[in-house]
PATORZA-820449 format. One line per 5 residues: number of its first residue (from 1); for each residue x, y, z of N, C-alpha, C. Coordinates in nm, 4 decimals. Atoms other than C-alpha are relative to their C-alpha. Layout:
<recs>
NUM	X,Y,Z,X,Y,Z,X,Y,Z  ...
</recs>
This chain:
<recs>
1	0.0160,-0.0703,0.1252,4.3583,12.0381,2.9990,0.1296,-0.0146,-0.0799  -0.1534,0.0321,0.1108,4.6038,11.9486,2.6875,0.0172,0.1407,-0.0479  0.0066,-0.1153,0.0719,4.7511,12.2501,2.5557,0.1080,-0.0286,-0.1091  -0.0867,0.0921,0.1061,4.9314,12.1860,2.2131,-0.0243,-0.1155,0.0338  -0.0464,0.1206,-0.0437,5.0946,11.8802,2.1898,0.0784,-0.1192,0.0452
6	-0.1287,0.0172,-0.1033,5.3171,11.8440,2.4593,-0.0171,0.0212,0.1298  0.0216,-0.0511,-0.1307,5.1735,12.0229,2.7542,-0.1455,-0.0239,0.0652  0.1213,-0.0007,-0.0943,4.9140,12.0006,3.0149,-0.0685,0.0309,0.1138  0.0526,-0.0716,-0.1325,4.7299,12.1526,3.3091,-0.0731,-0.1143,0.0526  0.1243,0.1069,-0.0028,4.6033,11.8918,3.5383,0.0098,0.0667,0.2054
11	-0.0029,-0.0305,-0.1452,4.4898,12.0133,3.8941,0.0650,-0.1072,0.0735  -0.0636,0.1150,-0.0507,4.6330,11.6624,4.0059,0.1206,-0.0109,0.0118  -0.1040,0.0599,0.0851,4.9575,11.6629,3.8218,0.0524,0.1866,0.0933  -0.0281,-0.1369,-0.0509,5.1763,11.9624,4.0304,-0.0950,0.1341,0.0381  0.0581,-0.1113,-0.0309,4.9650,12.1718,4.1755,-0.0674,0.0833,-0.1133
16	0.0699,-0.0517,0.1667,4.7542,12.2174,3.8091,0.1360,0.1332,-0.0927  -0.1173,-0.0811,0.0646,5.1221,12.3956,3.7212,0.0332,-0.0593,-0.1258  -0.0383,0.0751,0.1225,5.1888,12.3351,3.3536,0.1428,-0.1225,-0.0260  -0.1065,0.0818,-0.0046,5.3739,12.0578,3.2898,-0.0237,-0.0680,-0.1240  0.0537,0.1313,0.1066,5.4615,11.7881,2.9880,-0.0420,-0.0975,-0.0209
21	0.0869,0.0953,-0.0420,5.2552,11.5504,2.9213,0.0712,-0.1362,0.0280  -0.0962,0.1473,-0.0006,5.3422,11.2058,3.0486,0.0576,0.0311,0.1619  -0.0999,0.0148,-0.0828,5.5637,11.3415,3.3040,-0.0691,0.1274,0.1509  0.0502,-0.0864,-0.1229,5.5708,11.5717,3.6443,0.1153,0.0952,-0.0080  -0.1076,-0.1118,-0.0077,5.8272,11.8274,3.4909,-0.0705,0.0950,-0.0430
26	0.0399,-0.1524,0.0780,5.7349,12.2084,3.4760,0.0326,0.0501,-0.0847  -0.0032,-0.1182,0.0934,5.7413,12.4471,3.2236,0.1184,0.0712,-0.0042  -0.0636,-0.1364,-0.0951,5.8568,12.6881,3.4419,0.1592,-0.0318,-0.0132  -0.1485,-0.0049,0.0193,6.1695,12.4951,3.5133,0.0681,-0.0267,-0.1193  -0.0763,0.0081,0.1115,6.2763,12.4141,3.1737,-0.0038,0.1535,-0.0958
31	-0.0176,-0.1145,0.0699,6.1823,12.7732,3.0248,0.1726,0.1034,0.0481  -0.1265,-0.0442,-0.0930,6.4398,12.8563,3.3460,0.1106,-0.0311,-0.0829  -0.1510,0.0662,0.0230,6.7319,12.6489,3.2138,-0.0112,0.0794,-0.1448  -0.0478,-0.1037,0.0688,6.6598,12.8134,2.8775,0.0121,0.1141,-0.0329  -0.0580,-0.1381,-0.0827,6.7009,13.1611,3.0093,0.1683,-0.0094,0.0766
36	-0.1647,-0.0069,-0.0790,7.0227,13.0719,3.1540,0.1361,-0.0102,-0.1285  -0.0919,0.0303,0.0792,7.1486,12.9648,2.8247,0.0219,-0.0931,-0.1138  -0.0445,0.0829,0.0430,7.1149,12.6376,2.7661,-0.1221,0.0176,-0.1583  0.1072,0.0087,0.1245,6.9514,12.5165,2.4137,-0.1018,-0.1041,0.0062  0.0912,0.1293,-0.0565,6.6653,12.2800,2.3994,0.0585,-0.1382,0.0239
41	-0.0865,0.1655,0.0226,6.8933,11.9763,2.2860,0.0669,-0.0136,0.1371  -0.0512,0.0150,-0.1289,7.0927,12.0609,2.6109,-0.0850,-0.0532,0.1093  0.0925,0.0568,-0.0698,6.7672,12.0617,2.8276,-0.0295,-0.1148,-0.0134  0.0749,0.0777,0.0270,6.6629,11.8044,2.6464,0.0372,-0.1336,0.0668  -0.1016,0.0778,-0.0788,6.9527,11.5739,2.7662,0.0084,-0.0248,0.1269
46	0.0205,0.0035,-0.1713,6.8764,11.6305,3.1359,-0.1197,-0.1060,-0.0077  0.1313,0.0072,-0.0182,6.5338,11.4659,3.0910,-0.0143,-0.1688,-0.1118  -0.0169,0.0806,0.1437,6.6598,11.1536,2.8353,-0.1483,-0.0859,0.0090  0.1621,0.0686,-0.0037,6.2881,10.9538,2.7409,-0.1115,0.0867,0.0490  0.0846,-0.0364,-0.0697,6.0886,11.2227,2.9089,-0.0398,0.1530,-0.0929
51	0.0232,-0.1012,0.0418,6.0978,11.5484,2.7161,0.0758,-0.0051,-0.1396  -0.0791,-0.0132,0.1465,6.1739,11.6339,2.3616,0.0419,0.0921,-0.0449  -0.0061,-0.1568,0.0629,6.3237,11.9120,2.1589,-0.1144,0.0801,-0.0578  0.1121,-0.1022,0.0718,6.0105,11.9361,1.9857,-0.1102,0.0508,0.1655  0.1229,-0.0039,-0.1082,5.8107,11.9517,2.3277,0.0754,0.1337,0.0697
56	-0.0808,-0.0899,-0.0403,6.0924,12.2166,2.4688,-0.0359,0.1311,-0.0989  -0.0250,-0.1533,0.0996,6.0730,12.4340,2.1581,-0.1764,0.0374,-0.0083  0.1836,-0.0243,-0.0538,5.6422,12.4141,2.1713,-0.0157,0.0833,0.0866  0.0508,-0.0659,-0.1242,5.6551,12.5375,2.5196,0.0744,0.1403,-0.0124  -0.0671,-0.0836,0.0439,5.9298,12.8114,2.4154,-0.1096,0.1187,-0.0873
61	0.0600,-0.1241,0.1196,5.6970,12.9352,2.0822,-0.1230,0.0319,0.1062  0.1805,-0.0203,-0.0518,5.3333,12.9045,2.3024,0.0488,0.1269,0.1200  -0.0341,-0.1189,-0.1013,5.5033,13.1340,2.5928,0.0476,0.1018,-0.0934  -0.0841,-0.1445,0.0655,5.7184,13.3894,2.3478,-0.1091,0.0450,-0.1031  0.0976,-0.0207,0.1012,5.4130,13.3765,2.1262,-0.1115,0.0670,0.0836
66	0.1125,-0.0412,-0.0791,5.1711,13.4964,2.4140,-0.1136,-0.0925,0.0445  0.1052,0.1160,-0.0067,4.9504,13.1761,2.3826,-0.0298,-0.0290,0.1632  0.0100,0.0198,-0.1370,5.0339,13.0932,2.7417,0.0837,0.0592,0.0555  -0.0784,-0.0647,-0.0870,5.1710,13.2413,3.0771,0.0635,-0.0983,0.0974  -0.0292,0.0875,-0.0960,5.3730,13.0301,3.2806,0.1361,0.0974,0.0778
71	-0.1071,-0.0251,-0.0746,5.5542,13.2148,3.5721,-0.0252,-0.1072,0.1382  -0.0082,0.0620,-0.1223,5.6742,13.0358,3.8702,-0.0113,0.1302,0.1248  0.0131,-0.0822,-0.0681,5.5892,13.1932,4.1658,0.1514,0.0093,0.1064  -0.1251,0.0231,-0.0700,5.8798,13.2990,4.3786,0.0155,-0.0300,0.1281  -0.0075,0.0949,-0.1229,5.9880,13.1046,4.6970,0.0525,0.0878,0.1098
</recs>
């Protein structure tokens, strides 16, 4: 399932855990890194070809906006 257009739920793709499209990075952990601080451009830099600011700041408004829930469960 595409959500926006950046993200995706795929039972295949991590354990159907949201992730961006294209790739096998969570949500979860990039909402993490910006909770700690960093800014998207920072995240964004960890991830060079794979994630974008606009795909960082999407997943940012769709969670702070209520659209979607993405918690990681804890280990």
């Amino acid at each position: 399932m595409q959500i926006g257009k950046y993200l995706i739920a795929h039972p295949r793709i991590c354990g159907g855990r949201l992730t961006f499209r294209g790739t096998r990075i969570k949500v979860a952990d990039v909402l993490e890194m910006l909770d700690s601080g960093m800014t998207p451009g920072q995240v964004a830099s960890n991830y060079p070809g794979l994630v974008s600011v606009e795909a960082i700041q999407e997943a940012a408004m769709l969670v702070g906006n209520g659209v979607i829930c993405e918690i990681e469960a804890a280990a």
